[in-house]
N, C-alpha and C positions, 0 to 999 in steps of 0.2 A: 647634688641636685642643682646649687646653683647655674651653672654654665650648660643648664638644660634649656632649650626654648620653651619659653610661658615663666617659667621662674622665675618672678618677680625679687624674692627675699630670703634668704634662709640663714640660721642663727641659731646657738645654743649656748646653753646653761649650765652650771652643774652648781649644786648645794656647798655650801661652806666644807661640811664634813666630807661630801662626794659620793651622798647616799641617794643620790638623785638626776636625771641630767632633764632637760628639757627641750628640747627643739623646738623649731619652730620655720612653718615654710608659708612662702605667697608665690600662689598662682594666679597666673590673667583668669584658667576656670578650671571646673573639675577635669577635664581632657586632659588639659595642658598637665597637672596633678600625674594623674595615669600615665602619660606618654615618660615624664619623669623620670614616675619609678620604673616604668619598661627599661626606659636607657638607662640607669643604674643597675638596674640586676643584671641587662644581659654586660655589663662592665665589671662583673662579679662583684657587685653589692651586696652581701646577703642581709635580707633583712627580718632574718627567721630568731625565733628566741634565743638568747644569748644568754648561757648557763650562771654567768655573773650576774642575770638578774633576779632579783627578791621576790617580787611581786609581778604581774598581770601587766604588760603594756598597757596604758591609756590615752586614743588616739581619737579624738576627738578635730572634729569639721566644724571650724568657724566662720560662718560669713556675717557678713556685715550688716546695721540693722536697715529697715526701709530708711529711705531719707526724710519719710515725715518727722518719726523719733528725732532724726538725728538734729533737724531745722532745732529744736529745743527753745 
């Protein structure tokens, strides 16, 4: 995803044992997100369920809070 235009950031994690991983991505906006994953899939990304997994994906959309909170 990186070296995709609008991606900002992208980085992961994985748990001690390696029962977990974690991503993580920054977009300029949700477009930029989408056009992304377009150019990864049609780059044969798949990013459909992977039998290694245990559990439910969990994909959660983070944005930032207003800058009144953030003034603090």
């Amino acid at each position: 995803m990186l070296p995709t235009p609008g991606c900002l950031a992208a980085d992961g994690w994985v748990t001690p044992t390696g029962d977990a991983v974690i991503s993580i991505g920054k977009w300029e906006s949700p477009e930029a997100q989408a056009a992304s994953v377009a150019t990864a899939e049609a780059a044969g990304v798949d990013f459909a369920y992977d039998e290694r997994e245990v559990r439910p994906r969990m994909i959660l959309r983070l944005v930032s809070p207003p800058a009144a909170t953030r003034a603090g």
